[in-house]
LOVEXMI-67109 format. One record per atom (N, C-alpha, C): residue number from 1; atom name; z, x, y; residue in three letters. Coordinates in steps of 0.05 Angstrom, whole numbers. Atoms other than C-alpha are relative to their C-alpha. Layout:
N
 resi name      w      u      v resn
  NUM   CA      Z      X      Y  ALA
...
END
This chain:
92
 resi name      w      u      v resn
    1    N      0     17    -24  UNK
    1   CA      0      0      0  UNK
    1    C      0     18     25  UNK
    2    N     -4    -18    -23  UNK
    2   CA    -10     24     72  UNK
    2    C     22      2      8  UNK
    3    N    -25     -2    -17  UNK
    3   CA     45     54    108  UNK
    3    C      6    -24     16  UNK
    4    N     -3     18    -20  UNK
    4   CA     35     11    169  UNK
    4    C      3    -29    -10  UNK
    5    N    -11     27     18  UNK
    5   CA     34    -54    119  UNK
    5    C     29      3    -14  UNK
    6    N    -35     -4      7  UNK
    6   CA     99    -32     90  UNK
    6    C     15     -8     14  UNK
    7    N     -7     15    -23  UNK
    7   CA    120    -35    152  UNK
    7    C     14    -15     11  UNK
    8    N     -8     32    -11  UNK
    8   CA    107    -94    175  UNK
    8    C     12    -11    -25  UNK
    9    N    -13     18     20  UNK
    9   CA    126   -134    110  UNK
    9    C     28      8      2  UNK
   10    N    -41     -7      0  UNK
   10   CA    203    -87    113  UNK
   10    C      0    -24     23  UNK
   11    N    -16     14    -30  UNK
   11   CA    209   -117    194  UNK
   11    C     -2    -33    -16  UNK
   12    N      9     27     -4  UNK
   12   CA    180   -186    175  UNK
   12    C     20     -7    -28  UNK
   13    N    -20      1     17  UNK
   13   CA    234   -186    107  UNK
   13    C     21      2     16  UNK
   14    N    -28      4    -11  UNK
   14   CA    290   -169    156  UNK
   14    C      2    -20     24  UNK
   15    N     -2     29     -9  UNK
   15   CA    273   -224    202  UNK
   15    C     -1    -26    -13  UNK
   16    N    -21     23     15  UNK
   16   CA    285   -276    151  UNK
   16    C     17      7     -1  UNK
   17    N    -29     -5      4  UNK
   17   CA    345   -243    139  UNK
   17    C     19     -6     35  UNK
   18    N    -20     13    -23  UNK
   18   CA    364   -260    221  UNK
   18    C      0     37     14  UNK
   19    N     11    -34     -9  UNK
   19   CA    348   -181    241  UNK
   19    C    -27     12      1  UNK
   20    N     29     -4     -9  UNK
   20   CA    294   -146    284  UNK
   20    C      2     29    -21  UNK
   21    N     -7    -26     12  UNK
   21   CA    278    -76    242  UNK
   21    C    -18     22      8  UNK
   22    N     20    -15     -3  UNK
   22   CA    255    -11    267  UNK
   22    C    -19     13    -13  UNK
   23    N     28     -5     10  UNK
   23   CA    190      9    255  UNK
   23    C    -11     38      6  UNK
   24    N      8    -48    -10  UNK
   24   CA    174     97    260  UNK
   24    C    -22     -7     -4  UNK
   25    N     24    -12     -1  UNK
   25   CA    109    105    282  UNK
   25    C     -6     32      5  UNK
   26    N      4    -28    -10  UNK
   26   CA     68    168    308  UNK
   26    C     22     23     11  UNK
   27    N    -19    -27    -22  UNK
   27   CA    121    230    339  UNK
   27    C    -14      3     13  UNK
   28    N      3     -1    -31  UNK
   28   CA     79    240    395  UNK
   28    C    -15    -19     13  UNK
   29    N     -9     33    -24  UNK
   29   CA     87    169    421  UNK
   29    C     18      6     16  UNK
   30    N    -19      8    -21  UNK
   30   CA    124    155    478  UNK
   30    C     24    -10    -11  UNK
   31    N    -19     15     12  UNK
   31   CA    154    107    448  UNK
   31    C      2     -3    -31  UNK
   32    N     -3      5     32  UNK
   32   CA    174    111    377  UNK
   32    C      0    -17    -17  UNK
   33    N    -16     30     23  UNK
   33   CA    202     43    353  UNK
   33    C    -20    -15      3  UNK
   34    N     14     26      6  UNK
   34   CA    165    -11    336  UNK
   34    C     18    -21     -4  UNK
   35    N    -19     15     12  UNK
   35   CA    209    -69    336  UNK
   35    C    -10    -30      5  UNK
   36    N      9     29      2  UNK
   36   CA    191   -147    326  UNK
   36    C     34    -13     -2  UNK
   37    N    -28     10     -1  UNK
   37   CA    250   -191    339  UNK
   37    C     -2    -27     19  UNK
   38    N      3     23     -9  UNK
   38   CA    260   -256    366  UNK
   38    C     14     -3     35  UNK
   39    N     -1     -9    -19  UNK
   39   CA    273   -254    444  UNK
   39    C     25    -29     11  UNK
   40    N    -17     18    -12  UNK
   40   CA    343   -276    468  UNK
   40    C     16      9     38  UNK
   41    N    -12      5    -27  UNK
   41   CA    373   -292    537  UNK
   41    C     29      1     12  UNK
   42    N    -19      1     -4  UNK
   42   CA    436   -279    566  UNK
   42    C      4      3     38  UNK
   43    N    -10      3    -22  UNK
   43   CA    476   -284    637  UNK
   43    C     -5     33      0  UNK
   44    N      2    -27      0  UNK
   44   CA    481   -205    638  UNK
   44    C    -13     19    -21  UNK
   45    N     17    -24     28  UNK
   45   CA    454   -178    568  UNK
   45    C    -23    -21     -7  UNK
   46    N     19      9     13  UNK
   46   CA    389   -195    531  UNK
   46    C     -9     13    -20  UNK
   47    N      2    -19     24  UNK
   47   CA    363   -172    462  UNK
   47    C    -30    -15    -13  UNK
   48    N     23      6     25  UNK
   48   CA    298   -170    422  UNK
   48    C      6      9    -28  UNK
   49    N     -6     -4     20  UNK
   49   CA    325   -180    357  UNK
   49    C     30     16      4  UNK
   50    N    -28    -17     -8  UNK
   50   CA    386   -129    349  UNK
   50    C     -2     20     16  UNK
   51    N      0    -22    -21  UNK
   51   CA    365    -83    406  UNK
   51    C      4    -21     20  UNK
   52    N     -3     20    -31  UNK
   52   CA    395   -109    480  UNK
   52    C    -14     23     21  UNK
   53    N      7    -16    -25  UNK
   53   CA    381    -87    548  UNK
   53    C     10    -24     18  UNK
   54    N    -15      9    -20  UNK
   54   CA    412   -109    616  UNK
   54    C    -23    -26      8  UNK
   55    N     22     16     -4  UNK
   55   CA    377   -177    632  UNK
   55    C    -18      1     35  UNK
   56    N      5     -5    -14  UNK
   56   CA    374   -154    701  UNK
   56    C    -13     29     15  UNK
   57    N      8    -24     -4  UNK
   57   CA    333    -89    697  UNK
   57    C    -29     13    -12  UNK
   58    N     25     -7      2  UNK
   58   CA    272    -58    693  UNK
   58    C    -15     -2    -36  UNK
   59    N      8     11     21  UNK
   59   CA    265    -67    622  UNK
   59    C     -3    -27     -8  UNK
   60    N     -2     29      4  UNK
   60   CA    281   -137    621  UNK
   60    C    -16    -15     17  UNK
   61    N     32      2    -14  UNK
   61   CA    224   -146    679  UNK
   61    C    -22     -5    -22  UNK
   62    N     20     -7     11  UNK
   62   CA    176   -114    627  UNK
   62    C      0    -24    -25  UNK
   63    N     -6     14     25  UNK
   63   CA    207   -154    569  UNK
   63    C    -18    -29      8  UNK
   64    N      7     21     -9  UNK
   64   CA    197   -215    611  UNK
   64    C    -22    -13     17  UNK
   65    N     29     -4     -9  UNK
   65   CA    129   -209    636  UNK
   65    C    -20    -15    -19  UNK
   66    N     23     17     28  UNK
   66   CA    100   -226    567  UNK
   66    C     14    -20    -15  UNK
   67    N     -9     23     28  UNK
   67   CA    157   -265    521  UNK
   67    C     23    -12     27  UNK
   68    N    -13     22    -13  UNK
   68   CA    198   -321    538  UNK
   68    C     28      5    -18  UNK
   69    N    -17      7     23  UNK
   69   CA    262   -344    501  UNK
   69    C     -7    -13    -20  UNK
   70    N      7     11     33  UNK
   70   CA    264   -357    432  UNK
   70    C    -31     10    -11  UNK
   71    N     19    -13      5  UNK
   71   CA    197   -320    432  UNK
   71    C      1     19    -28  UNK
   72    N     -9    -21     25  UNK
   72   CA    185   -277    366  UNK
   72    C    -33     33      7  UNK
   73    N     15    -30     -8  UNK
   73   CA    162   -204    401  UNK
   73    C     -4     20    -12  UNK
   74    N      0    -20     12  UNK
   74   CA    134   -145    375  UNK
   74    C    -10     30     25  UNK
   75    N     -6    -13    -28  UNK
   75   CA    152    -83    427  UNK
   75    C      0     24     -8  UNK
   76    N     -5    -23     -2  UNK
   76   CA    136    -14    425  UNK
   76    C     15     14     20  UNK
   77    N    -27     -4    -12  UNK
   77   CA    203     18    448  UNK
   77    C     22     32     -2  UNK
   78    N    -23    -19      2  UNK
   78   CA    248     76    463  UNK
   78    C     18     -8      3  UNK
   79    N    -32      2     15  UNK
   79   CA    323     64    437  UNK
   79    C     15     17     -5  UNK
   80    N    -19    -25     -1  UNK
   80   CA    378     94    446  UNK
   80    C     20    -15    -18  UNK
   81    N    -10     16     18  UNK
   81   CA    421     65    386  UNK
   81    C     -6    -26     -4  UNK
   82    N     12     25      4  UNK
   82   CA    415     -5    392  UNK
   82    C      1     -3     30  UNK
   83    N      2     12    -25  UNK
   83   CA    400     -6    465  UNK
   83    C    -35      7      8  UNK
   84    N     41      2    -10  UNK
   84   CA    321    -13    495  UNK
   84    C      5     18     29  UNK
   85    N     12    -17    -28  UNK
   85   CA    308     48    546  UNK
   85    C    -22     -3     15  UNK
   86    N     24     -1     -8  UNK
   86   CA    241     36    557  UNK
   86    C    -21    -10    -21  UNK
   87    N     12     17     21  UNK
   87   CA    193     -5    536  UNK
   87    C    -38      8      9  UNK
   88    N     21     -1     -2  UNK
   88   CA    116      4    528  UNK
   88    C    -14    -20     -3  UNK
   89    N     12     25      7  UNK
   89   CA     67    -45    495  UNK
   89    C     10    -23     -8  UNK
   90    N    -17     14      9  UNK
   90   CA     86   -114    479  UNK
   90    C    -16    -24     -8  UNK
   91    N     23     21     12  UNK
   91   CA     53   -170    433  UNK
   91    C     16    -18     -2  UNK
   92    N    -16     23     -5  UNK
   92   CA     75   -239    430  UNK
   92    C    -11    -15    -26  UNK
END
């Protein structure tokens, strides 16, 4: 099976399970993670899947440019544990 189908089928197995799951692409990406996750809303925090970010900050702009709430996003992403630094591409 392809890598990149692996993949997807792991992330798209841990979102039934109620979890977004990172995805390793290329090393010299920007952004490493690949992550698909369902796009939630908060007064101060927001999260695609189990990665957050401040709802009031330049990532959460970018986030919110393309997905809505309850949206199910797929976001190429730099992560710093489970937090979204920076975000690149983003499919809906």
């Amino acid at each position: 099976m392809l890598p990149r189908l692996k993949a997807v089928l792991a992330a798209s197995s841990a979102l039934v399970a109620g979890h977004a799951a990172p995805v390793q692409v290329q090393a010299d990406n920007p952004y490493p993670t690949s992550i698909i996750g369902v796009v939630r809303t908060g007064t101060t925090d927001s999260a695609v899947g189990k990665y957050s970010f401040g709802t009031r900050s330049q990532v959460a702009d970018k986030v919110f440019s393309a997905c809505k709430m309850s949206d199910l996003c797929e976001l190429a992403a730099a992560v710093k544990g489970e937090q979204l630094v920076k975000v690149g591409k983003i499919a809906v």
